[in-house]
N, C-alpha and C positions, 0 to 999 in steps of 0.2 A: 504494500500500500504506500504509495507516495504520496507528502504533503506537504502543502506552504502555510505557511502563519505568519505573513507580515504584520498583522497588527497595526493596519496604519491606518489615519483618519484623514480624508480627505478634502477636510473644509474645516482649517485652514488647509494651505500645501502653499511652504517654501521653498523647498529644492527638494534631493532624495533622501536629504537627513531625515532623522527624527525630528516632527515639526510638534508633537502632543505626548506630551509627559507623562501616558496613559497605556493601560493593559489593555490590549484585547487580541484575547488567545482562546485555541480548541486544544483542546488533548484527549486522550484513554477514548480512542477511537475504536469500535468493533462492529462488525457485521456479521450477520447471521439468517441464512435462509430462513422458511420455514413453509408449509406448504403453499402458500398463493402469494406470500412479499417476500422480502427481504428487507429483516429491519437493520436499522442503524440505529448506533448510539453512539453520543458523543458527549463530551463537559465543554463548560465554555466558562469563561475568567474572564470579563469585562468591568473595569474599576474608576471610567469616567464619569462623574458626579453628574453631570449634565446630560450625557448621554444615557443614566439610568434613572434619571427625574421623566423624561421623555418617553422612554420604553414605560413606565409606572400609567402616565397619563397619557399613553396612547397615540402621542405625537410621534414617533419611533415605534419601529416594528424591524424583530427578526427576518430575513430572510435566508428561508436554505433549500437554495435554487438547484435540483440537478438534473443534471443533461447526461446523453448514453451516447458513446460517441458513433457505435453502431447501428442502431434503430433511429437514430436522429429525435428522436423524444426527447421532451423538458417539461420540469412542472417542479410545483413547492414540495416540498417534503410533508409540510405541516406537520413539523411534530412537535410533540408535547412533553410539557416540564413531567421529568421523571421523580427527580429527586434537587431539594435545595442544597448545599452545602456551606459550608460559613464564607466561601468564597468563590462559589463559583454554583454553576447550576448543570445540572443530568438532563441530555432530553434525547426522547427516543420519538421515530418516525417509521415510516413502512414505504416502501415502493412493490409497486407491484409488479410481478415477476414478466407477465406479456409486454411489458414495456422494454425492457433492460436485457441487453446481450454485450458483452464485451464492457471495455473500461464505460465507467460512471464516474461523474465527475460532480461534489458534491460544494458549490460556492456559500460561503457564508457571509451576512454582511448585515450590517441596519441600514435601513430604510425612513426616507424621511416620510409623514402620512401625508402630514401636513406642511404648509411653509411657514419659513422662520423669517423673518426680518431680521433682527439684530440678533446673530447667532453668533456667541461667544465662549469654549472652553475654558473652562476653567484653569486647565492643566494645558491651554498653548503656550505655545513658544514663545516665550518674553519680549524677543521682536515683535512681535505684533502689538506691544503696548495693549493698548484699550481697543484696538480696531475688532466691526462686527461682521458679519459676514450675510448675506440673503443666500438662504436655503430655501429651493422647491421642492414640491411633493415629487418623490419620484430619487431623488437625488440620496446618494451613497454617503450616510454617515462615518460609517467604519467598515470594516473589510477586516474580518479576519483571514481571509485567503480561501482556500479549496482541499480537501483530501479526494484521490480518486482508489478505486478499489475495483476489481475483477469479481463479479456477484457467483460466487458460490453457490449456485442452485440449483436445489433440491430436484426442480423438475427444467430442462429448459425446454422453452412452448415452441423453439422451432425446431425440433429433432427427436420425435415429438410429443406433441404437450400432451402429457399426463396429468399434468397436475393443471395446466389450463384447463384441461376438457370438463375442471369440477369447480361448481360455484356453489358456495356455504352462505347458506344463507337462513333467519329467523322467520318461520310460519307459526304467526299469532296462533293458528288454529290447534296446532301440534301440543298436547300436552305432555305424553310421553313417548318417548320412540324416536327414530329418524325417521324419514322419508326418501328416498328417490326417484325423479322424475325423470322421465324422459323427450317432454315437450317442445324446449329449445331448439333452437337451433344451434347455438353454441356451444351452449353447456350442459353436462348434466347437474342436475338444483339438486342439492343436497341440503334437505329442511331439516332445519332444527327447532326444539320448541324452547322459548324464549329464556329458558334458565340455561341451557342446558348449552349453548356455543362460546358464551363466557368462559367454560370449562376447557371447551376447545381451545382458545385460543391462550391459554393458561398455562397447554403444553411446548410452546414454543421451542423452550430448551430443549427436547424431547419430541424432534420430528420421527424419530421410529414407533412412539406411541401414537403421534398424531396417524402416522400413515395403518400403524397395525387396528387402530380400533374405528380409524373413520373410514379412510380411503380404501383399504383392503375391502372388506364389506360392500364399497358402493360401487368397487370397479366389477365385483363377481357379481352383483345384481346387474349393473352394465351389460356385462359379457353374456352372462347367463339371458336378457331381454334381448340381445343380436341376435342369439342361436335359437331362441323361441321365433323371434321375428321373419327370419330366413328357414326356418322348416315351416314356415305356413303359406310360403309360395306367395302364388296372386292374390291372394287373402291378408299378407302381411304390409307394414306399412313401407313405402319409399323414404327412407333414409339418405340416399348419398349424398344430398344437400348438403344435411348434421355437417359439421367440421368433428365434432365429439364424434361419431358414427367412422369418419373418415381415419380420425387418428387413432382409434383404440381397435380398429380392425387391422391395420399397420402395423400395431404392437402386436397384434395375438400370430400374426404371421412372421414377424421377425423371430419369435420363443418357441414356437409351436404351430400347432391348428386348433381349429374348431372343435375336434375330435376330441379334445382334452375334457376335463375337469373344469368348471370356472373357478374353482377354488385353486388348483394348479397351476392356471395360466397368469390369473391375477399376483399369485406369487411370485412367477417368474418376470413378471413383467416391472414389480414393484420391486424385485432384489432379495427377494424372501425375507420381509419385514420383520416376522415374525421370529425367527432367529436372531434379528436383532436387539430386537423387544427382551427376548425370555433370558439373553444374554449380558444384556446393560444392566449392571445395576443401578437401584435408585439411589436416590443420595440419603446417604446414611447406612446405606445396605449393601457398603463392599467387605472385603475379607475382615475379619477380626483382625 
């Protein structure tokens, strides 16, 4: 993972010195798939009096802008305060996996909301005496700089998506159980009932739990609706539209055939999850 931390503030700017007397830095950088994003987490150390009155009332705003240099995709991260610390703050964010192939490039910086007339740090550079500065909306506060990172993922969607082919999602209706549907066109819906995907997304540290108790399950009902589907002849529905229908018949032919097991093919298709699962310990529950 490569990364810059200039730290510098852009309004004032005297030459390429240090023109602001002021911290702003990222560190304890990690990433981590999981099955539909990849989250990031990052801390951040920003200690300019004025530039944190601003972020408080809303005149200033975070930005953590990232771009895929592959897919040519961009958007905010939007992520959220994890944890405060006495000096700095945790925040964690998600991108989603059909976006992102290859380096991602993660830019951080403030943002002005609103404009400033007489904008003056505290902590500038003593040249400047008293002088103010006109900040517009729009305009670059701080700049802590960029970390980029190669996304580690669980499923990638162009080679192909297994894990795109399933969308998690909350049916009010559901009170106990999952559900699987087959109606999309994109995806298969894999309903949850409202308590109950919280949990899911709980296992994040533990994508082999996540794939052994949800994905395993909803790809053999999958498999298992293609091979009902295709022994019913003229009588069964046209599929090849599905992009889900197109990519997870891909997979059953690259492992095997139709002739199999869905509980067989589903394993092979997923890395035999289960052996992963029954072999990790949990935490707290390795060797004496």
């Amino acid at each position: 993972m490569s990364k810059s931390t200039r730290g510098s503030y852009p309004h004032p700017v005297l030459d390429a010195s240090d023109d602001v007397n002021a911290s702003f830095e990222m560190f304890h950088v990690s990433i981590a798939p999981s099955i539909d994003d990849v989250e990031v987490k990052f801390q951040l150390r920003m200690d300019e009096p004025l530039i944190q009155a601003l972020l408080q009332d809303g005149t200033a705003r975070y930005s953590f802008r990232w771009s895929c240099s592959s897919t040519i995709a961009t958007g905010e991260l939007g992520a959220e305060v994890k944890l405060h610390h006495a000096d700095s703050i945790s925040y964690v964010g998600w991108i989603d996996q059909e976006s992102i192939r290859g380096t991602v490039r993660i830019d951080v910086k403030i943002i002005a909301v609103r404009g400033l007339e007489q904008y003056r740090l505290q902590s500038q550079h003593s040249d400047y005496g008293e002088a103010t500065f006109r900040v517009l909306p729009g305009d670059v506060l701080a700049d802590a700089g960029y970390f980029d990172f190669e996304p580690d993922k669980l499923y990638d969607p162009l080679s192909p998506p297994v894990g795109s082919c399933f969308r998690f999602a909350v049916d009010s209706k559901l009170k106990r159980g999952l559900s699987v549907r087959f109606d999309d066109d994109d995806h298969v819906l894999v309903a949850f009932p409202e308590k109950v995907l919280p949990g899911f997304g709980m296992l994040r540290n533990r994508q082999d739990l996540q794939i052994s108790l949800v994905v395993l399950p909803a790809l053999m009902e999958t498999i298992s609706f293609i091979k009902e589907n295709e022994a019913a002849g003229d009588d069964g529905e046209d599929l090849t539209d599905r992009k889900w229908y197109t990519a997870v018949r891909r997979l059953i032919e690259e492992v095997g055939s139709f002739d199999q097991r869905s509980f067989e093919l589903a394993q092979k298709i997923l890395g035999n999850p289960l052996d992963n699962s029954l072999t990790t310990p949990f935490d707290g529950m390795g060797d004496e």
